[in-house]
C-alpha positions in Angstrom: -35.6 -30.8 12.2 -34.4 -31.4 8.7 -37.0 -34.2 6.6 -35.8 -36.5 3.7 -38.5 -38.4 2.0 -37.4 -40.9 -0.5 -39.6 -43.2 -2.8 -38.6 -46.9 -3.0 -40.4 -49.6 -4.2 -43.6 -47.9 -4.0 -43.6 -47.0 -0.6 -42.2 -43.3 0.9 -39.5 -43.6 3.4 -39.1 -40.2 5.8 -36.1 -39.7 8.0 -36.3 -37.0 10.4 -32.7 -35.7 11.6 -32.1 -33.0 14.7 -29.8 -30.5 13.5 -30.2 -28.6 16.2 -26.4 -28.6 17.3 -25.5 -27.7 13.8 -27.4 -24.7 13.3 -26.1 -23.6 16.9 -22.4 -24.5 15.7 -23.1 -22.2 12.3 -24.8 -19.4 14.2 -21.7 -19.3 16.8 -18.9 -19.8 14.0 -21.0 -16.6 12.2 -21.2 -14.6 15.2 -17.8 -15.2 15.8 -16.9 -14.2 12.5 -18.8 -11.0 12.8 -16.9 -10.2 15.3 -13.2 -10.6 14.5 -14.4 -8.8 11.1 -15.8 -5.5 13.1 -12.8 -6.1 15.4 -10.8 -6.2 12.5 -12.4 -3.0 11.0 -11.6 -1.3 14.1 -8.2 -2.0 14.3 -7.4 -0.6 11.0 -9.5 2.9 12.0 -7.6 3.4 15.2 -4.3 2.5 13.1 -5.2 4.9 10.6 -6.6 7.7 13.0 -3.7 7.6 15.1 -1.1 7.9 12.1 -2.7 11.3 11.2 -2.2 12.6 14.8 1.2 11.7 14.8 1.3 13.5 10.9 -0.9 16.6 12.8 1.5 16.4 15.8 4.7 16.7 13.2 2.9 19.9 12.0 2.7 21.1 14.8 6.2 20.9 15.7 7.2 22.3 12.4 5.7 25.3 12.7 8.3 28.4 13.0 11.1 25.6 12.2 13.6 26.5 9.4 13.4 25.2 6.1 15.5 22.4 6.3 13.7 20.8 9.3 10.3 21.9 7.9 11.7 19.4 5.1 12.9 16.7 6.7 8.9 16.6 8.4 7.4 16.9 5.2 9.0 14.0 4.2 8.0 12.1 7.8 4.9 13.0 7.2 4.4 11.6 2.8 5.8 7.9 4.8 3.0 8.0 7.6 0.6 8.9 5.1 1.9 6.0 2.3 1.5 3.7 5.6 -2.5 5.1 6.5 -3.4 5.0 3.5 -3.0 0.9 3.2 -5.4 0.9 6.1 -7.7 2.8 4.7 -8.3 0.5 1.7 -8.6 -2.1 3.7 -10.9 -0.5 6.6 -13.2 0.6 2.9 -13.7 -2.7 2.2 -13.9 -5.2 5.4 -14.3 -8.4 3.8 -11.3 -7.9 1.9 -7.3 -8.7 3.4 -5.7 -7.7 0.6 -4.9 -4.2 -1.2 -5.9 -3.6 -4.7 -2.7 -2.1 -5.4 -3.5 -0.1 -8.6 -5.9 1.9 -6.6 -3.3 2.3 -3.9 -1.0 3.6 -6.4 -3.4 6.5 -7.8 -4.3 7.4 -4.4 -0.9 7.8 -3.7 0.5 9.6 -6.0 -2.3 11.7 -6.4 -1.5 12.8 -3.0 2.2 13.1 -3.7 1.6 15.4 -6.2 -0.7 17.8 -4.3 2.1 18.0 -1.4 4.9 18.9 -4.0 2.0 21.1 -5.4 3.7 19.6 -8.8 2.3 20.3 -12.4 4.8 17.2 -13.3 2.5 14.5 -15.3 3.0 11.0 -13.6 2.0 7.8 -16.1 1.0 4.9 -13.9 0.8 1.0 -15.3 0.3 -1.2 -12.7 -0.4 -4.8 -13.3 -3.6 -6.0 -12.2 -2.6 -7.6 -8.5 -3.5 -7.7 -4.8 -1.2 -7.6 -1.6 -1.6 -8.2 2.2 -0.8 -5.6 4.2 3.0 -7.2 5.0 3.8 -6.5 1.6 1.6 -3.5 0.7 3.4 -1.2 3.3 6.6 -1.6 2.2 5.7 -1.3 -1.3 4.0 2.0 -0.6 7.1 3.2 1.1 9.3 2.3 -1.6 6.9 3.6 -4.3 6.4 6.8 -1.8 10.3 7.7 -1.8 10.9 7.0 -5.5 8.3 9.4 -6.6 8.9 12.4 -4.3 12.7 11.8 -5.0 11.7 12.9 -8.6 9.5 15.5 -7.9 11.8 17.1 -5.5 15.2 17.0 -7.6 14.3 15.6 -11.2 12.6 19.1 -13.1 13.4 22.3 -13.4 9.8 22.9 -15.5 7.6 20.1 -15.6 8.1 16.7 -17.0 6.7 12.8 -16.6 7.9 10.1 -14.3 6.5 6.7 -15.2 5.3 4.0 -12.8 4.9 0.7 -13.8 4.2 -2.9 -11.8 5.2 -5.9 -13.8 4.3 -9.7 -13.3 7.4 -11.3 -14.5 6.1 -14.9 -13.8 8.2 -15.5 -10.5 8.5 -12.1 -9.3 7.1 -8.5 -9.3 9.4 -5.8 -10.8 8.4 -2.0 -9.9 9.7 0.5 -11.9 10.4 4.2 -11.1 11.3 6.5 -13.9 11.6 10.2 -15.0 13.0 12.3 -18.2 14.6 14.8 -15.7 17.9 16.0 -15.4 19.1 12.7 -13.7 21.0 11.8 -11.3 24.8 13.4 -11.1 27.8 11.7 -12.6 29.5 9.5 -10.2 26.2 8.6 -7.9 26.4 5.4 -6.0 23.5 3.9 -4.3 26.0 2.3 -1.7 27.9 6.1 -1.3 25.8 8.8 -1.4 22.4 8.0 -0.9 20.8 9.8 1.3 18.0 8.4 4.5 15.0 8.2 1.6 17.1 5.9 -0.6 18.7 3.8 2.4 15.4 3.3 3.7 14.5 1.9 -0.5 17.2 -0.4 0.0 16.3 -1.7 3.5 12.4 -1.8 2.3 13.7 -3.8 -0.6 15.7 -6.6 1.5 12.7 -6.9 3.5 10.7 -7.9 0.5 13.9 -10.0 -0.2 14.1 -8.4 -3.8 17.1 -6.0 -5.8 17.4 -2.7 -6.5 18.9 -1.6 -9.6 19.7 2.2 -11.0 20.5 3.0 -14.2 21.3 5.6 -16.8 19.9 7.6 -19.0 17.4 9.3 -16.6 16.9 8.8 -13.0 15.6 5.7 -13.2 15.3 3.5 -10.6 13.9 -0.1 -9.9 
């Protein structure tokens, strides 16, 4: 029962109002939030466990494998992890639906650089934003092949590649760049990338953005 008293004229007025089907209506709506945020929370654990059994599984068929093949699941396994690691931000923070993406962007590359066991220095400016998962992923990918493309071909003995995330006002505009050898003379994006930057330019149209190379440096956008 919830009780108004009011004070008119002199006299008290007290109306007395059953909210009994309100608080029933609130305690089901928080139940039922309660759950879709632990089912939530689950979904993103199982997502994120079962991407490392596929990485562990990928291992394990890589073992005795030649070099080039032993490469080619290296590079398999940097994308699953660019993909898991979304869902771990997420699963670390349940109320939230959206990825701080400057911590994704440490984590990442943190991680990249302990797989290429890389002494490179890597400068990171990322604007201060958040994405849903829709747009995180693909980010992450495009971020994830940009980067290891650089510390795979860019150095001979060490060096900096700079990542940067730019609000422009009606568009984001991430930057990729290294003081490296470069790319060679002649390179097209349309005629001899190879899978990592083909999947770039498919990630890119799905985010319906541009890419854009340019010259001096291996710097890509």
């Amino acid at each position: 029962i919830r009780v108004l008293i009011r004070r008119i004229d002199g006299y008290f007025l007290g109306i007395f109002e059953d909210i009994t089907d309100i608080k029933r209506s609130e305690e089901t709506a928080r139940r039922s939030l309660e759950a879709n945020r632990t089912l939530l929370s689950e979904l993103h654990h199982r997502v994120k466990n079962n991407l490392q059994i596929i990485s562990s599984l990928i291992n394990l068929q890589a073992r005795g494998m030649d070099q080039d093949f032993c490469e080619l699941m290296r590079a398999l396994q940097l994308r699953i992890r660019a993909m898991a690691l979304v869902h771990e931000l997420l699963l670390s923070n349940p109320e939230a639906s959206t990825v701080d993406f400057a911590s994704y962007t440490e984590r990442l590359i943190s991680y990249l650089r302990d797989m290429h066991r890389s002494g490179v220095q890597i400068e990171v400016d990322i604007v201060d934003v958040k994405f849903g998962i829709e747009t995180a992923v693909p980010l992450g990918l495009i971020l994830n092949e940009l980067v290891s493309n650089s510390l795979r071909h860019a150095f001979d003995d060490g060096g900096t590649i700079r990542v940067s995330l730019e609000d422009t006002g009606n568009a984001f505009l991430l930057r990729v760049s290294d003081n490296g050898r470069g790319l060679p003379e002649g390179f097209s994006l349309k005629e001899n990338a190879g899978l990592g930057l083909d999947l770039v330019g498919g990630l890119v149209s799905s985010l319906t953005g541009h890419s854009h190379l340019s010259r001096p440096g291996a710097h890509h956008s």
